[in-house]
BALOBA-1460 file (C-alpha; in Angstrom, 3 decimals):
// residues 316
<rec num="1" residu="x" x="-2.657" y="-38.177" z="19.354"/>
<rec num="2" residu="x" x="-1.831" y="-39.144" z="15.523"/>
<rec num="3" residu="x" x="1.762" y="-37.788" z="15.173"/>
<rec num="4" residu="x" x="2.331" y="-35.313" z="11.949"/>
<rec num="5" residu="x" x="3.034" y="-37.004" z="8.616"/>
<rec num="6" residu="x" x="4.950" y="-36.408" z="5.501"/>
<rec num="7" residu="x" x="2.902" y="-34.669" z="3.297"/>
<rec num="8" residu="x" x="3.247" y="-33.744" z="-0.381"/>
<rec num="9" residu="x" x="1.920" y="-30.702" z="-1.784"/>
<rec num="10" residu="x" x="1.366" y="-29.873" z="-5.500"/>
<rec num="11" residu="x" x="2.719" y="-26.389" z="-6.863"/>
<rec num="12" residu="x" x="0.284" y="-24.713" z="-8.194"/>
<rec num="13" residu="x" x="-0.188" y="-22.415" z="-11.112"/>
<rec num="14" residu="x" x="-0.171" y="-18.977" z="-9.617"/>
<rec num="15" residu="x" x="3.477" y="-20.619" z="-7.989"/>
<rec num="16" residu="x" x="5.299" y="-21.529" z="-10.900"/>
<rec num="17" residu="x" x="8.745" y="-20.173" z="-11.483"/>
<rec num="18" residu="x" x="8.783" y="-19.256" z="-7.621"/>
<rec num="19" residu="x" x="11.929" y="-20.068" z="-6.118"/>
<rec num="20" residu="x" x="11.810" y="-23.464" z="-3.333"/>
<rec num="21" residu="x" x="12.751" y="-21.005" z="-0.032"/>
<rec num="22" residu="x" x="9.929" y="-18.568" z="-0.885"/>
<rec num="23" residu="x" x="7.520" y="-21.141" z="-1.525"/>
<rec num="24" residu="x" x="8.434" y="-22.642" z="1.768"/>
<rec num="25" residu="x" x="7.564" y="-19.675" z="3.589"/>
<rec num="26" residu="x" x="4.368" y="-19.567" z="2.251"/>
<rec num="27" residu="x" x="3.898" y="-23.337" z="3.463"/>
<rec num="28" residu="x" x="5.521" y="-22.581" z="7.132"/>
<rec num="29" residu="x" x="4.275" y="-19.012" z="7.770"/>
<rec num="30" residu="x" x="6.497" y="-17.915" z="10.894"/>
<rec num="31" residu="x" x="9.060" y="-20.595" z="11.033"/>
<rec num="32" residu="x" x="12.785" y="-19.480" z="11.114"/>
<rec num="33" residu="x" x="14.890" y="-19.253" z="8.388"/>
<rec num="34" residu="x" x="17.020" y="-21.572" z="9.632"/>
<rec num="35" residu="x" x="14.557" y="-24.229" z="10.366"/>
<rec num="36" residu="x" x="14.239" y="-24.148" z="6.429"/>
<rec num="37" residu="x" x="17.570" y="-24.336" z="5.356"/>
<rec num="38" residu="x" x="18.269" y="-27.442" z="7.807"/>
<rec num="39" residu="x" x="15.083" y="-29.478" z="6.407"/>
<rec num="40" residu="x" x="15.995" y="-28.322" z="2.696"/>
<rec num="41" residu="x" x="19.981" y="-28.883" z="3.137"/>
<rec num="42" residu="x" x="19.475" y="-32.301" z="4.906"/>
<rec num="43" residu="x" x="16.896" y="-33.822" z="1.790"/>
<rec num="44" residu="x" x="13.927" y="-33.935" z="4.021"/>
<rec num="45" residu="x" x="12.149" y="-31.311" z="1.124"/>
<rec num="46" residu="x" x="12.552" y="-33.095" z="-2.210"/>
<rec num="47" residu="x" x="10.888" y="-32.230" z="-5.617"/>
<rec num="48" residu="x" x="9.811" y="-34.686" z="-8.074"/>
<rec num="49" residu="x" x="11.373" y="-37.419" z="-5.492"/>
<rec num="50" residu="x" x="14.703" y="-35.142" z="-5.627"/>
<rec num="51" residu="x" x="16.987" y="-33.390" z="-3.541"/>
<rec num="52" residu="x" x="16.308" y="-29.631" z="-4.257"/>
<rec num="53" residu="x" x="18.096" y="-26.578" z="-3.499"/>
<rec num="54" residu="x" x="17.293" y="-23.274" z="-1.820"/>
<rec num="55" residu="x" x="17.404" y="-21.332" z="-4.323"/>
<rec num="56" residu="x" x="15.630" y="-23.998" z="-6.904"/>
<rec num="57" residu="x" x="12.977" y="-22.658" z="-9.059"/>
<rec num="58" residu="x" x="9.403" y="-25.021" z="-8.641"/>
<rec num="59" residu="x" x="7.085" y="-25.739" z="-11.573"/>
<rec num="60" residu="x" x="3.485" y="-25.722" z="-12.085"/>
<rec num="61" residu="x" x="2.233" y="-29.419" z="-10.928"/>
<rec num="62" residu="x" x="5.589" y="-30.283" z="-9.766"/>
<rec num="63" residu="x" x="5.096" y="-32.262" z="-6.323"/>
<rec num="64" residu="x" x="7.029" y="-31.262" z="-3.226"/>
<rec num="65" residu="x" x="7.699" y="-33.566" z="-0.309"/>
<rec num="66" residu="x" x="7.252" y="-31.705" z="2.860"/>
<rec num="67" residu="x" x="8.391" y="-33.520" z="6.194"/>
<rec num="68" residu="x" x="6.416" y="-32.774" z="9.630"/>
<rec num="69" residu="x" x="7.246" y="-29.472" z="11.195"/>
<rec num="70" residu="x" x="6.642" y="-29.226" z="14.634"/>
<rec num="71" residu="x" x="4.459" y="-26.539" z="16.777"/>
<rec num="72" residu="x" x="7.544" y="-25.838" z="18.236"/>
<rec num="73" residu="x" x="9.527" y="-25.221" z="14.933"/>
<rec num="74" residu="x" x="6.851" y="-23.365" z="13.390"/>
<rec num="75" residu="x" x="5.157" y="-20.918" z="15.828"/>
<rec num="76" residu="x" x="1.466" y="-19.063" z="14.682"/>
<rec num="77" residu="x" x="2.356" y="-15.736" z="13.442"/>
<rec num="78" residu="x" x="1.228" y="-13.270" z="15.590"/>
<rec num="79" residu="x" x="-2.604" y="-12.329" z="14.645"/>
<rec num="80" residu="x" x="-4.667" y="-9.308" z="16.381"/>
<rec num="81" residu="x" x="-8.306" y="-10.247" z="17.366"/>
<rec num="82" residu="x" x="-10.571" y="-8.343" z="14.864"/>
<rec num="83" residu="x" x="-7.910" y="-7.666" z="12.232"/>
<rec num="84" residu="x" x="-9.895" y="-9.616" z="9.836"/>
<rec num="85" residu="x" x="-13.650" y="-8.058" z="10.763"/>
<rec num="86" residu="x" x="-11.704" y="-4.881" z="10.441"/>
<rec num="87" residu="x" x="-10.229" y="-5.444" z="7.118"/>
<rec num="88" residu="x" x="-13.682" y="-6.508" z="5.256"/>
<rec num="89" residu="x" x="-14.863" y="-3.068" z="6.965"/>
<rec num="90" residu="x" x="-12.209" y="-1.501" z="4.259"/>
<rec num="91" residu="x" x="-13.306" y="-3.678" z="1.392"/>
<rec num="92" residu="x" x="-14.847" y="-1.722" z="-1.236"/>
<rec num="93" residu="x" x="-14.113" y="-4.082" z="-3.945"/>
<rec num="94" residu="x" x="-13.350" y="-7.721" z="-4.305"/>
<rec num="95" residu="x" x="-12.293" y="-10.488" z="-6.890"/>
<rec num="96" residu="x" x="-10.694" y="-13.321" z="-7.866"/>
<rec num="97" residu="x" x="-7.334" y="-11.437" z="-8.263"/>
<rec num="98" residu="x" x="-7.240" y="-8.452" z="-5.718"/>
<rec num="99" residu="x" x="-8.760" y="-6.659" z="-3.085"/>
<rec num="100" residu="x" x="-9.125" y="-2.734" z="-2.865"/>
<rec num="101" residu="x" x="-9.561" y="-1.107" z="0.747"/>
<rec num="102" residu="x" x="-10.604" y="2.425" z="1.529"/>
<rec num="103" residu="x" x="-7.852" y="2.555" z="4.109"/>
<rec num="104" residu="x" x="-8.981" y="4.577" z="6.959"/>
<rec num="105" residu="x" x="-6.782" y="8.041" z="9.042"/>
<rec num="106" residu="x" x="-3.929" y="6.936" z="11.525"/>
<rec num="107" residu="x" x="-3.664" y="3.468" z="9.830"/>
<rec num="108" residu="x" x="-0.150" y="2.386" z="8.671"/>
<rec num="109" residu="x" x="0.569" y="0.956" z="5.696"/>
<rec num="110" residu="x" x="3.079" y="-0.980" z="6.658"/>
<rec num="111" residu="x" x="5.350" y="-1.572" z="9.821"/>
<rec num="112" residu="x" x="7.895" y="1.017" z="11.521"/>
<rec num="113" residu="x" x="9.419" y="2.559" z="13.931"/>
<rec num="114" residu="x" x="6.941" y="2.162" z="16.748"/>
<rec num="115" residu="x" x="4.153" y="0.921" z="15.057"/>
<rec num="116" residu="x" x="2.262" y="-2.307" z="16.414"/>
<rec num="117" residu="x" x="-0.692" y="-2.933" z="14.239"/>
<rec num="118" residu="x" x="-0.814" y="-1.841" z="10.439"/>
<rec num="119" residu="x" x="-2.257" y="-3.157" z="7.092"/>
<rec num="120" residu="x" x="0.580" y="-5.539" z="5.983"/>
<rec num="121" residu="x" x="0.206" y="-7.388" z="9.882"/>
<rec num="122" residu="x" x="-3.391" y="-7.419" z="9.956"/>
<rec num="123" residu="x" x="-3.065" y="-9.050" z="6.603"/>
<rec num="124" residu="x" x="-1.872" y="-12.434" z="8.355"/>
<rec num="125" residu="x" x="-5.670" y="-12.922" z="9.293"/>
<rec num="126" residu="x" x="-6.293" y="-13.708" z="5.323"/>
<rec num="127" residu="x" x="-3.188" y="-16.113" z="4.905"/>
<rec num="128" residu="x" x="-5.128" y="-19.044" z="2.635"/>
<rec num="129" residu="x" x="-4.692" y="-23.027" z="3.927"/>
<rec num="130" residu="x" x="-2.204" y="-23.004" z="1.487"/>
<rec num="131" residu="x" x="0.209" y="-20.297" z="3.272"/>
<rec num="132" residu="x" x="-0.288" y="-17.592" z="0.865"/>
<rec num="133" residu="x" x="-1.004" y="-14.119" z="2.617"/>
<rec num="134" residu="x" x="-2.323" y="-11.461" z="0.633"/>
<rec num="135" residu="x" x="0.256" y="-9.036" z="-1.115"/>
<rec num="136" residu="x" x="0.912" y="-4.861" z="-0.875"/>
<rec num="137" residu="x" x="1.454" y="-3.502" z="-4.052"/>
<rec num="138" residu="x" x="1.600" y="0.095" z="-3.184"/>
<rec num="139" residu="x" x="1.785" y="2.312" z="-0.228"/>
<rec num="140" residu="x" x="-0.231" y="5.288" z="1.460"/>
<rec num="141" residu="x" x="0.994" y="7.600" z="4.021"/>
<rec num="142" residu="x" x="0.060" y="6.826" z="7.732"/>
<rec num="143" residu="x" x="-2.154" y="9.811" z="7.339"/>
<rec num="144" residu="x" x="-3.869" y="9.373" z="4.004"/>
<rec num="145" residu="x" x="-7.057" y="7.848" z="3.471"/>
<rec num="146" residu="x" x="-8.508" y="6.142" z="0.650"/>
<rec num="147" residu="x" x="-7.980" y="3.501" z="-2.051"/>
<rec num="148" residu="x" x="-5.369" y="1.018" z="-1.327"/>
<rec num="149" residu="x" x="-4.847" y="-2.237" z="-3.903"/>
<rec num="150" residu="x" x="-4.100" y="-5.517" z="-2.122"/>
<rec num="151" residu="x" x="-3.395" y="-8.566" z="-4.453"/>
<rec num="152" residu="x" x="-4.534" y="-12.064" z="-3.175"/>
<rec num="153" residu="x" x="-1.863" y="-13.757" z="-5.591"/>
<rec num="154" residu="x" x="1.640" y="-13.864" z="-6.672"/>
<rec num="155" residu="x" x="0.769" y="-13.484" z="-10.147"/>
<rec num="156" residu="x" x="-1.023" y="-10.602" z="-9.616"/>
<rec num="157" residu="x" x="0.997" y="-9.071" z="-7.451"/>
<rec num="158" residu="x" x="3.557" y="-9.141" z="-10.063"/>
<rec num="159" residu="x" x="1.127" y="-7.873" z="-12.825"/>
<rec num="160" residu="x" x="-0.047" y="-5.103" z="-10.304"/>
<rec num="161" residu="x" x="3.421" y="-3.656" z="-9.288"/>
<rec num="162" residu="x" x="4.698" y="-3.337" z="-12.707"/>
<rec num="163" residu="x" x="1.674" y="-0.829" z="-13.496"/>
<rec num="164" residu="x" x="2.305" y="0.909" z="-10.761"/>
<rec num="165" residu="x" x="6.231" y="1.089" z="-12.123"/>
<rec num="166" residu="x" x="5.202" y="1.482" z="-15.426"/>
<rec num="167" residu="x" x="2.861" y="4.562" z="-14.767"/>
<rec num="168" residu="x" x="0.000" y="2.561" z="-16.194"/>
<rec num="169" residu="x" x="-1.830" y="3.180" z="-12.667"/>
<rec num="170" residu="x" x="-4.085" y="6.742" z="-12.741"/>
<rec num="171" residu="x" x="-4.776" y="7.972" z="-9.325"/>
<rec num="172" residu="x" x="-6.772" y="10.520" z="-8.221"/>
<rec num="173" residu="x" x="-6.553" y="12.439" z="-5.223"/>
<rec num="174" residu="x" x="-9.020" y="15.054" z="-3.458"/>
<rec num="175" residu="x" x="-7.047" y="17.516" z="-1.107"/>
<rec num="176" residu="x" x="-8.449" y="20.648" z="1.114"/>
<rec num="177" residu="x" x="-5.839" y="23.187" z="1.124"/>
<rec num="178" residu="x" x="-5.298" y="26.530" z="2.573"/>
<rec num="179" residu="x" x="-4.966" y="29.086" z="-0.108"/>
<rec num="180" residu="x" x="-5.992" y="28.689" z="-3.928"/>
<rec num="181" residu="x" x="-3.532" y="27.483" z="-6.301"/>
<rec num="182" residu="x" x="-2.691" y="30.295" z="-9.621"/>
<rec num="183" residu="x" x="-3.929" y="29.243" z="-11.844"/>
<rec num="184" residu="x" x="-6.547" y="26.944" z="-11.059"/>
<rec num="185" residu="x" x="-5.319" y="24.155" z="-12.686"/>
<rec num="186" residu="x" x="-1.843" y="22.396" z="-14.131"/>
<rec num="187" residu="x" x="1.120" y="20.856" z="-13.997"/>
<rec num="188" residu="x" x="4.213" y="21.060" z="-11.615"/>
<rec num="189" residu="x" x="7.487" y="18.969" z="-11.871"/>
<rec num="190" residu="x" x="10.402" y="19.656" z="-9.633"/>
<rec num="191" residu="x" x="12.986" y="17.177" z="-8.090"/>
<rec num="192" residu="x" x="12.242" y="15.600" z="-4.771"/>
<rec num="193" residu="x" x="15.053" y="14.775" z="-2.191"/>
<rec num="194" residu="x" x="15.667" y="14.171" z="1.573"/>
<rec num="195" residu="x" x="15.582" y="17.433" z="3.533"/>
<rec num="196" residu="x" x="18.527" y="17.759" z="4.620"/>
<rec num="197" residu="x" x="17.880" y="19.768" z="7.742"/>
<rec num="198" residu="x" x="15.133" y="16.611" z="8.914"/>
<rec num="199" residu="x" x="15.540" y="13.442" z="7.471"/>
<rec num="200" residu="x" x="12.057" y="12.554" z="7.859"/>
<rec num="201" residu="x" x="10.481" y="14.838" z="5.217"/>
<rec num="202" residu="x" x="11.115" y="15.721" z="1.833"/>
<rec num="203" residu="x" x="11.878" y="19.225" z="0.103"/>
<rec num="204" residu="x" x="12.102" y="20.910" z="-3.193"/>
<rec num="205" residu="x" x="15.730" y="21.270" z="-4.659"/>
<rec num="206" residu="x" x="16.632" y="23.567" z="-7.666"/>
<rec num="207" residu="x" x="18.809" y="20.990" z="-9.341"/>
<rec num="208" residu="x" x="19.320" y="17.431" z="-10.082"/>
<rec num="209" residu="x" x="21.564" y="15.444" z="-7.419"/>
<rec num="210" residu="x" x="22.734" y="12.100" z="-6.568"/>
<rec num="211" residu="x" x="19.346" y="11.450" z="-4.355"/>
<rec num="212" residu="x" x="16.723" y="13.586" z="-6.072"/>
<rec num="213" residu="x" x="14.104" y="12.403" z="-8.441"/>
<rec num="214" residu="x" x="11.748" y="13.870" z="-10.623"/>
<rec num="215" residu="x" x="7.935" y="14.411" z="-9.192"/>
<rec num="216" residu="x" x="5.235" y="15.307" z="-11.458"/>
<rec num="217" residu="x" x="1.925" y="16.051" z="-10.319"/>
<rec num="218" residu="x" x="-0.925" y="17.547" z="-12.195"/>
<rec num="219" residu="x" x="-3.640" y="19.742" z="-9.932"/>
<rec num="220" residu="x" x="-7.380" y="21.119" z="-10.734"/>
<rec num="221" residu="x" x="-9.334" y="23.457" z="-8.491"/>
<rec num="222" residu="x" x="-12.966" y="21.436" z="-7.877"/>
<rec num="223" residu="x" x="-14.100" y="24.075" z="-5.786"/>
<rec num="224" residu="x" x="-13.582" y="27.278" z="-2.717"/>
<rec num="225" residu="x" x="-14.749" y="28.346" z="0.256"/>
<rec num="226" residu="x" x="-13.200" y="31.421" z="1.765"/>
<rec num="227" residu="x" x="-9.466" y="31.091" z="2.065"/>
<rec num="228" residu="x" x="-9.288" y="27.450" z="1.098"/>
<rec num="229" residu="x" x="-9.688" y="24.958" z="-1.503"/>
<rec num="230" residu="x" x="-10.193" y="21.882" z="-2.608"/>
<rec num="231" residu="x" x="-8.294" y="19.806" z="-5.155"/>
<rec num="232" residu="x" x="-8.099" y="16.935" z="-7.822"/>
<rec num="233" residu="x" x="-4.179" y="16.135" z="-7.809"/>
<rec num="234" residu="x" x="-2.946" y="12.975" z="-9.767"/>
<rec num="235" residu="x" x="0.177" y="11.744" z="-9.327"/>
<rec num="236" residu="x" x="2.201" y="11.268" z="-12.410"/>
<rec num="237" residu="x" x="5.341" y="9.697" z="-10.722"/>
<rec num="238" residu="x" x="5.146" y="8.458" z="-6.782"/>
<rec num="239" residu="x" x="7.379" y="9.812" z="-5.033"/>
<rec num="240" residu="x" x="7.971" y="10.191" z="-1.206"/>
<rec num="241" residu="x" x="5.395" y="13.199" z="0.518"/>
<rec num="242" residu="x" x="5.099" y="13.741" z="-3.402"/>
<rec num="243" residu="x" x="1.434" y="15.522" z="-3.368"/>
<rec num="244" residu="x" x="2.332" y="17.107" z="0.130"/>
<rec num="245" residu="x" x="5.423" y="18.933" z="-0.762"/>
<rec num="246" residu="x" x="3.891" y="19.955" z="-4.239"/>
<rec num="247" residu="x" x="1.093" y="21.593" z="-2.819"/>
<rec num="248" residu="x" x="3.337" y="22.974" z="0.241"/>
<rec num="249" residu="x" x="5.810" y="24.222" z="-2.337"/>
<rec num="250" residu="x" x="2.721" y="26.044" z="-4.820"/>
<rec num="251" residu="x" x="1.209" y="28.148" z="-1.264"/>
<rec num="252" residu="x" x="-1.347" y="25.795" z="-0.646"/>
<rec num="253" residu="x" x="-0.349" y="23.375" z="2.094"/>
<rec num="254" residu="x" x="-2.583" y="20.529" z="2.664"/>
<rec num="255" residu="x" x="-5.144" y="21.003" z="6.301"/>
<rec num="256" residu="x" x="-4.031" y="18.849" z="8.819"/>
<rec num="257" residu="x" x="-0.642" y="18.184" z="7.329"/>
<rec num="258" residu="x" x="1.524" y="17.983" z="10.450"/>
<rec num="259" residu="x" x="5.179" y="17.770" z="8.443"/>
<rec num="260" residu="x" x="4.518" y="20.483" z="5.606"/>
<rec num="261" residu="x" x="1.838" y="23.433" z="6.463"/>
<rec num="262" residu="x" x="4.130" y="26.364" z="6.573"/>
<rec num="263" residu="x" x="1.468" y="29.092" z="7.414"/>
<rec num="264" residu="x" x="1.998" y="30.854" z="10.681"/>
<rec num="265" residu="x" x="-1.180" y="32.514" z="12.934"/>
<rec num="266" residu="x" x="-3.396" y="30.631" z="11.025"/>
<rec num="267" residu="x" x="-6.627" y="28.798" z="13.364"/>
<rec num="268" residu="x" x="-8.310" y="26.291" z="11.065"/>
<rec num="269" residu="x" x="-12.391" y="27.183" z="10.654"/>
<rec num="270" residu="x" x="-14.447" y="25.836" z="13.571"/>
<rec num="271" residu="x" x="-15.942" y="22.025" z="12.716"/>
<rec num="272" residu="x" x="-12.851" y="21.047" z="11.055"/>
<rec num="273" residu="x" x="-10.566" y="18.399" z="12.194"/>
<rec num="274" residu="x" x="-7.222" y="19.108" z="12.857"/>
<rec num="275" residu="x" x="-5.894" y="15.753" z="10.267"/>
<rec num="276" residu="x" x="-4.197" y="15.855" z="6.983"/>
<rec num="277" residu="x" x="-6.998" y="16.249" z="4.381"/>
<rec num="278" residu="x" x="-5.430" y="13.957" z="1.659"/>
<rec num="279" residu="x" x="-7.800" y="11.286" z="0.269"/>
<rec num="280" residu="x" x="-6.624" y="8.685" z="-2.249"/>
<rec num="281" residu="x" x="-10.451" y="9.473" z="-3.962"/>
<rec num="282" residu="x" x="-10.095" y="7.281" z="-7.548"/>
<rec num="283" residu="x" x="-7.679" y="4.697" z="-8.798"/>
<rec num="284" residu="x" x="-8.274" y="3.426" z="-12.851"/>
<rec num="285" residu="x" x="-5.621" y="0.532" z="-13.916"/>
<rec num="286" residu="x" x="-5.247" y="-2.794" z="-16.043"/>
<rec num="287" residu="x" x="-6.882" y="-5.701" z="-14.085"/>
<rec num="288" residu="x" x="-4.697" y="-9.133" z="-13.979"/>
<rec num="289" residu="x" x="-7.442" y="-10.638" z="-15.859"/>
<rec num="290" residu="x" x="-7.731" y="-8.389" z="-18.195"/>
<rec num="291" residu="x" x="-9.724" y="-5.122" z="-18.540"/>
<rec num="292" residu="x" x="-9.726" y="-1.855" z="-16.580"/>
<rec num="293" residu="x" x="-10.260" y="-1.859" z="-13.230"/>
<rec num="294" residu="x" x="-11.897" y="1.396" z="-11.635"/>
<rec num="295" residu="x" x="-12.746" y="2.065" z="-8.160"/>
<rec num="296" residu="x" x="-13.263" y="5.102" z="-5.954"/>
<rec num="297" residu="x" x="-13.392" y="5.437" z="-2.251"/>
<rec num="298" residu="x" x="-15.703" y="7.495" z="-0.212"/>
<rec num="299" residu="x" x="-14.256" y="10.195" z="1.684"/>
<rec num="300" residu="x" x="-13.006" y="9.401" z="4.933"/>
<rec num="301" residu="x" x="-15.257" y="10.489" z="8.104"/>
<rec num="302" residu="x" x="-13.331" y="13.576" z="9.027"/>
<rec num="303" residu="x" x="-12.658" y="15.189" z="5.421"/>
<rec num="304" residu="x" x="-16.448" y="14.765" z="4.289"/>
<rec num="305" residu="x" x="-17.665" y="16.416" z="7.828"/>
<rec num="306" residu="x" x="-15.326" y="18.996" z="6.687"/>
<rec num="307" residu="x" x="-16.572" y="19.587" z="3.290"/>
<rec num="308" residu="x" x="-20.007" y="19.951" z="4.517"/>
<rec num="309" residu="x" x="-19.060" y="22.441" z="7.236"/>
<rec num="310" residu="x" x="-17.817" y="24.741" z="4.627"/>
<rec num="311" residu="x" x="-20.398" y="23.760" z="2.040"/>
<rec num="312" residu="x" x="-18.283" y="22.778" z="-0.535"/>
<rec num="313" residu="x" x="-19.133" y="21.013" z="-3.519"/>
<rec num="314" residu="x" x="-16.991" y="19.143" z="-5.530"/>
<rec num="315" residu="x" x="-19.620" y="18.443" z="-8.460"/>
<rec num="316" residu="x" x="-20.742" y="22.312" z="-8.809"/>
C-alpha cells in the first residue's frame, strides 16, 4: 500500500481571510485539537513555503503544505446511515449558495442534552472533498416545523447571519391556537427573560432587567373554527420561545405546545394531534448573490390533517 504524501492545497476564494486552525478543521474533519496544534507548532503546515501560526489569517490562492495525517490521527466523524437521503427529503430549495429545508416535528436543530441525531450532525453526510460541511444560520425549536436556511459556504454563511442580526430576514409563521386573539390583528412587544421558577422556559416580565430583551411580534387572524384559530405571526426580533410565550401571554396558547398552554379541562377536538402547531410557513431575505430570496414550506403532516379536520381555510 502507497503510504500518504505531503500534499498542498490551494485556499480558495470562499476561504480567504479565514484563520489557519479553522481552515484546518475543515481539511481534518474529526481530528483533535491537539493533533493540529502539534503539526502547525512543529512546521509540518507551512504557507507560501512558511512557518505559519495558529491563529494566521490564509489568503485567496495562497498554497498550504499539509503533511500526511494518519487514520489513526484523524478518525471519520461519526455519520448516521440515511442522514443524507433524509436531508434531500427536506430540500425545498437549492443553489449555489444555500440550502432551505422544511424541517420536519421532533427534529432538533441542533445537539443537546440527550439528543443523538439532529440537523447540524446529519449535516456531516454533505461535508464537500474539500472538508467544508454545510453551515446553520438560524435555529427552530425541536418542535417547530418548517423553513430552515442552511448555507453551503463560509461566505454565505456570513452574509446570511448578519440578516438574520440585522432584521433584514421576514419570517412568517402559521400557528393554530386555542382562543381568538382581540383584536384580530397587531402588534405586541414585551421583554422576554428566563422564568425564574423553570429555567427551561421563558416568561413575560413587566420591566427591563439585566437578562430580559425586547420581543416584538406582529399577529393576523387568517381564519376560525369554533374556539380556535389560526394565525400569521412574524417575528420582528428572535428571541427564545418568542412566538410561544406571545401568544401564551395574549390567551391564545399555541395546540400542542407542551411548555406554555395554560388552559385547564380543555380536550383538544377529535382528529387533532396532540403536537405544537407552530409552522415556520414563509421566509423572504437578501440572497448572497444578490436578489431576494423567497421560499415557503408546506405544512407539516400533522398541522395540515388538522386544518382539514376543522375545515379551515387560510385563503378565505
Amino acid at each position: 500500500m502507497e503510504a500518504p504524501r505531503v500534499s498542498h492545497v490551494e485556499v480558495g476564494e470562499d476561504d480567504g481571510g479565514m484563520r489557519l486552525d479553522r481552515w484546518l478543521r475543515q481539511q481534518f474533519p474529526g481530528v483533535p485539537f491537539g493533533v493540529l496544534s502539534r503539526i502547525v507548532r512543529t512546521g509540518q503546515v507551512r504557507v507560501d513555503g512558511a512557518r505559519a501560526k495558529l491563529e494566521t489569517r490564509l489568503e485567496p490562492g495562497q498554497s498550504v503544505r499539509l503533511p500526511p495525517v494518519t487514520v489513526a490521527d484523524a478518525p471519520a466523524p461519526p455519520r448516521a446511515e440515511g442522514d443524507a437521503a433524509a436531508l434531500e427529503a427536506m430540500v425545498i430549495h437549492r443553489d449555489s449558495a444555500l440550502v432551505v429545508l422544511n424541517k420536519p416535528y421532533g427534529l432538533a436543530v441542533q445537539g443537546g442534552s440527550g439528543l443523538t441525531r439532529h440537523i447540524d450532525g446529519m449535516l456531516e453526510a454533505w461535508r464537500d472533498r474539500n472538508g467544508r460541511k454545510p453551515r446553520l444560520v438560524h435555529r427552530l425549536d425541536r418542535e417547530t416545523t418548517g423553513v430552515l436556511v442552511v448555507a453551503l459556504k463560509r461566505s454565505a454563511a456570513a452574509f446570511l447571519a448578519e440578516q438574520f442580526r440585522g432584521r433584514d430576514a421576514h419570517k412568517d409563521y402559521w400557528a393554530l391556537t386555542r382562543g381568538h386573539p382581540s383584536p384580530e390583528e397587531g402588534k405586541i412587544s414585551t421583554w422576554l427573560a428566563r422564568d425564574p421558577h423553570d429555567g427551561e422556559k421563558m416568561a413575560v416580565v413587566r420591566t427591563k432587567t439585566k437578562d430580559a430583551q425586547r420581543a416584538i411580534t406582529t399577529w393576523e387572524t387568517l381564519d376560525r373554527a369554533g374556539q380556535l384559530s389560526l394565525l400569521r405571526l412574524s417575528p420582528i426580533t428572535g428571541r427564545t420561545h418568542q412566538l410561544r410565550v406571545h401568544c401564551a401571554h395574549m390567551g391564545v396558547p399555541i395546540i400542542g405546545d407542551t411548555k406554555y398552554f395554560n388552559v385547564e379541562n380543555w380536550a383538544l377536538p377529535g382528529g387533532i394531534q396532540n403536537r405544537l402547531h407552530l409552522h415556520a410557513r414563509h421566509i423572504s431575505l437578501p440572497h448572497p448573490d444578490g436578489g431576494t430570496l423567497e421560499v415557503t414550506a408546506p405544512l407539516s403532516p400533522h398541522f395540515q390533517q388538522s386544518l382539514s379536520v376543522l375545515g379551515l381555510d387560510p385563503d378565505g
